[in-house]
C-alpha positions as CSV (number, residue, x, y, z in Angstrom):
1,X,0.0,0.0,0.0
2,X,0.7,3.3,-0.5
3,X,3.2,5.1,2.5
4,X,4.9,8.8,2.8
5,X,7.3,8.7,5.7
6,X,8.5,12.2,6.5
7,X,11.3,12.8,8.6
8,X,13.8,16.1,9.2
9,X,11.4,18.4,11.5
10,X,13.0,20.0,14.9
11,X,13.8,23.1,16.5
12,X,15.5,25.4,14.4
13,X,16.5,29.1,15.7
14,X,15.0,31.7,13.3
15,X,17.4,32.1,10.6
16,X,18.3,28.6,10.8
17,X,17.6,25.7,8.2
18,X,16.2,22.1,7.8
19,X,15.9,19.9,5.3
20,X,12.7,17.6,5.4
21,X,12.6,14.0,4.0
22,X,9.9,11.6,2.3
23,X,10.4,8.8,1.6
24,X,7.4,7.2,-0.6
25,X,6.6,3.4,-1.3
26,X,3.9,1.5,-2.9
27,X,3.7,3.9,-5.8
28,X,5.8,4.7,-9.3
29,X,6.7,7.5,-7.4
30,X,8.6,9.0,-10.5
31,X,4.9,9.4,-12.2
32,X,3.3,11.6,-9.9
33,X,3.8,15.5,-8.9
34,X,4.7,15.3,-4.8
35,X,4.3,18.3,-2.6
36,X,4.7,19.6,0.8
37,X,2.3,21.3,2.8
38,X,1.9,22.6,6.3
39,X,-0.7,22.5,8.5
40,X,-0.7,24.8,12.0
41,X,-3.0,24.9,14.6
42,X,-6.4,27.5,14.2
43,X,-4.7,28.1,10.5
44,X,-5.4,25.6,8.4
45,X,-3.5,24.1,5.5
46,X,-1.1,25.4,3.8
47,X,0.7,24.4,0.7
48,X,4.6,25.3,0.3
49,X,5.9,23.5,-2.9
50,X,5.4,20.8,-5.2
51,X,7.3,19.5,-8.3
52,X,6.7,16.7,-11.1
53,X,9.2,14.6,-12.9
54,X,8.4,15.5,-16.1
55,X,10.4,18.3,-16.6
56,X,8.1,21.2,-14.9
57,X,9.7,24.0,-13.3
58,X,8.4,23.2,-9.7
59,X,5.9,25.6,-7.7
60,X,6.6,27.1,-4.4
61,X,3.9,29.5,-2.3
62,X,5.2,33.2,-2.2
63,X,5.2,32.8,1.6
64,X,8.2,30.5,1.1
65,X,9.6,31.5,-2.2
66,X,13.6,32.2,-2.0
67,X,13.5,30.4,1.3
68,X,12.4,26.6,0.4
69,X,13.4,24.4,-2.2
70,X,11.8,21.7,-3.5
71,X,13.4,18.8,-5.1
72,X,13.0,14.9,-5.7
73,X,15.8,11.6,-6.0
74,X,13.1,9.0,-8.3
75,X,15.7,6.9,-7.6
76,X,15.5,6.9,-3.5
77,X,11.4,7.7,-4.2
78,X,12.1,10.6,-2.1
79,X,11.1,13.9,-1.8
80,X,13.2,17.0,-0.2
81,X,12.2,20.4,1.4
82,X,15.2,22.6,2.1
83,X,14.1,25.1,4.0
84,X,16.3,27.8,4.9
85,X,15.8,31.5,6.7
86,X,13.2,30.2,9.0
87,X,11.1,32.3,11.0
88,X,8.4,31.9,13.4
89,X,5.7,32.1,11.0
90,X,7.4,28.4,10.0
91,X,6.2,26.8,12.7
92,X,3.8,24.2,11.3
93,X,3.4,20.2,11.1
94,X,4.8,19.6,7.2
95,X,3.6,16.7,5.4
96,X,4.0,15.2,2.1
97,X,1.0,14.5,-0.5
98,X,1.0,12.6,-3.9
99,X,-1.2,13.3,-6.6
100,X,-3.7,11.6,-7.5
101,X,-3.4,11.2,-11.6
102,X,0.3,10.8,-13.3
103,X,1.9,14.0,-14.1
104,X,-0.9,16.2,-13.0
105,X,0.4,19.7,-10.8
106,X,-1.7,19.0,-7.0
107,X,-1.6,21.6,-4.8
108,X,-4.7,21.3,-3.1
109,X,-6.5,18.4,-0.6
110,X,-9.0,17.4,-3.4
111,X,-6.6,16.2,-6.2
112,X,-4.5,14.5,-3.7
113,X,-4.8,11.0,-2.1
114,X,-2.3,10.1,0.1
115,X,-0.5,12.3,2.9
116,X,2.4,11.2,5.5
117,X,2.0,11.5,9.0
118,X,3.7,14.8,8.6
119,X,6.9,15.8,10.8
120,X,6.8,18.9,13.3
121,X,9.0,22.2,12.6
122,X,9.8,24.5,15.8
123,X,11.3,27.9,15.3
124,X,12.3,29.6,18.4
125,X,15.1,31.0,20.1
C-alpha cells in the first residue's frame, strides 16, 4: 500500500535551516507530482511546494519563495524540502502528499490522495 514517511522536523532558531525528507513506497513514485504542505494549529492548510518529474519547473507559495526548495531523487522515491531563513511564521506540522493522476500539478486536498503523517517544525530562540 501506498506510504509517505517524513522525517527532518526539529527546532531550528530563526534564521536557521532544515531539510525535510519523504520517503514514498507503494507507488511509481517517478509518475506523480509530490508536494509539501503545512498545517498549523487555528490556520489551516497550507501548501509550500510541489514538483513533477516531467520536466516542470516546480511551484513554491510566495510565503516560502527564496526560502524553500523543493526537489526529488526518483531513484530513493524521495522527496526534499530545504528550508532555509526560517522564521516563526514556520512553525507548522509539514507533510507530504501525492497526486492523485500521473503527471498532474496538485496543490490542493481534493486532487491529492495520500498524505504522510507529517513531521513537526519549531522555530524559536
Amino acid at each position: 500500500q501506498v506510504q509517505l514517511v517524513e522525517s527532518g522536523g526539529g527546532l531550528a532558531q530563526p534564521g536557521g535551516s532544515l531539510r525535510l525528507s519523504c520517503v514514498a513506497s507503494g507507488f511509481t513514485f517517478s509518475n506523480h507530482f509530490m508536494s509539501w504542505a503545512r498545517h498549523v494549529p487555528g490556520k489551516g492548510l497550507e501548501w509550500v511546494a510541489g514538483n513533477d518529474s516531467d520536466g516542470g519547473d516546480p511551484w513554491s507559495a510566495n510565503s516560502v519563495k527564496g526560502r524553500f526548495t523543493i526537489s526529488r531523487a526518483n531513484a530513493k522515491n524521495t522527496l526534499y524540502l530545504e528550508m532555509h531563513s526560517l522564521t516563526p511564521e514556520d512553525r507548522a506540522l509539514y507533510s507530504c502528499a501525492k497526486a492523485r493522476g500521473v503527471h498532474i500539478m496538485c496543490v490542493m486536498s481534493v486532487c491529492s490522495d495520500f498524505w504522510g503523517h507529517g513531521t513537526q517544525v519549531t522555530v524559536s530562540s
